[in-house]
N, C-alpha and C positions, 0 to 999 in steps of 0.2 A: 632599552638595551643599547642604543646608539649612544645616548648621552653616557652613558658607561663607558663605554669602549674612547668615546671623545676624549670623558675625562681620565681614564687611566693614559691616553695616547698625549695630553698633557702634563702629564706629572703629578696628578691631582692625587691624594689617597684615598683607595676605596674607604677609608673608616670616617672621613669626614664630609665626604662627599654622599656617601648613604644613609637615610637615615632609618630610625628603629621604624619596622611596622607592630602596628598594637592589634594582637592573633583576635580580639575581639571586631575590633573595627573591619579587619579583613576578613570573617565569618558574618558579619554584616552584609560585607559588601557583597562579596560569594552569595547569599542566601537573595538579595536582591538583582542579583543578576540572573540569577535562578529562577526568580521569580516572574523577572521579565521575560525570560526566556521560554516558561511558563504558557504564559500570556501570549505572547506572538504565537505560540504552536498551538494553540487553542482558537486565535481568532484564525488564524488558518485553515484550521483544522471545520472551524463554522462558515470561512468563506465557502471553502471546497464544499460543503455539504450543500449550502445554498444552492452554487453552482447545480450541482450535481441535482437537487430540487426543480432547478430551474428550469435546467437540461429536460426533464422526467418530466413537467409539464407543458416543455414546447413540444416535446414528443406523443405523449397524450392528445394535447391540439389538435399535431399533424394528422395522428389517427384518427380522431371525429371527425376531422376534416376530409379525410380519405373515405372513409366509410358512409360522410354525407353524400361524397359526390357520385359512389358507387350506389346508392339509394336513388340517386334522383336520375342516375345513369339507368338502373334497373326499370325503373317509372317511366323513362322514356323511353326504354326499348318494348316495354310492356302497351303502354301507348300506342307506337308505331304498330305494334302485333294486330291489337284493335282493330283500327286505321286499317292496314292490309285487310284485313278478315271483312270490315263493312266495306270496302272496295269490292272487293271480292262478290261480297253475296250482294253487293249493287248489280254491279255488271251482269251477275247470273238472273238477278231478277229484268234487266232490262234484255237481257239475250230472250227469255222468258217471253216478256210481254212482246217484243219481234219477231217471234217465232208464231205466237199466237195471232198478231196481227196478220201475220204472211201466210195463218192457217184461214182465217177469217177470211182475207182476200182470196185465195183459191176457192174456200165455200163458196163465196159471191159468184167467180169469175166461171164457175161449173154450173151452179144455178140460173144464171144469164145465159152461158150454154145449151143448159140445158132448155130454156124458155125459148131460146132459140131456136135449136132445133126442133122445139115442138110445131113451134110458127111455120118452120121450114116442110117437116113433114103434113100438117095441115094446107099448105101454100103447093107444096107438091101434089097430093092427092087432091084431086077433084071430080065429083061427078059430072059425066057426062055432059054437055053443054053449060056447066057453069064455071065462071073465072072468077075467081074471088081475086088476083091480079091487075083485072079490069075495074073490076069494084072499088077496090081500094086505088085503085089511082084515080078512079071518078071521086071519091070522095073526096067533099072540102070539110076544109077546119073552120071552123067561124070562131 
């Protein structure tokens, strides 16, 4: 359109200066450009889908990958649960066997008591002229 306007702003005549178009060559070209035009809106149109595929399985990914970590996250709290619970019935079994132990020693520490006090009331009572206090301190060990 410029070289138009050029050449009419020169003097030129538009009849010699333009020449014939052939309505077949230009239904060519038209139909080829269409064609192209075709084509670019179609690889587009597959780029974008690709994309769009692509997109849809990095997202998929992310989800396994979310859902992995929520698995091994549940395993591990599941774990720890465990762990607490055998702490747990540890310590009651060891309160347990302390308790027991510390019933045992009082058995003992009564029974010794009481051995004693038998000593004690035997060592108390005596007949009449005998000293079993004299005795026992005359006695030797060999």
């Amino acid at each position: 359109m410029n070289k138009y306007a050029e050449f009419l702003a020169q003097g030129w005549d538009p009849a010699v200066v333009t020449r014939p178009v052939d309505p077949e060559l230009e239904k060519m070209r038209l139909a080829h450009e269409m064609e192209m035009k075709r084509m670019e809106l179609e690889a587009e149109k597959q780029r974008k889908e690709m994309e769009l595929e692509l997109e849809r399985q990095r997202n998929e990914a992310k989800e396994k990958e979310k859902e992995l970590r929520e698995k091994e996250l549940e395993a591990r709290e599941k774990e720890l649960e465990a762990r607490k619970k055998e702490l747990a019935a540890e310590k009651e079994r060891k309160e347990k066997e302390a308790e027991e132990k510390q019933k045992e020693r009082e058995l003992q520490q009564k029974e010794l008591d009481a051995e004693r006090d038998k000593w004690r009331r035997l060592l108390d009572w005596q007949p009449k002229g005998w000293s079993l206090r004299k005795r026992s301190s005359k006695v030797r060990l060999n």
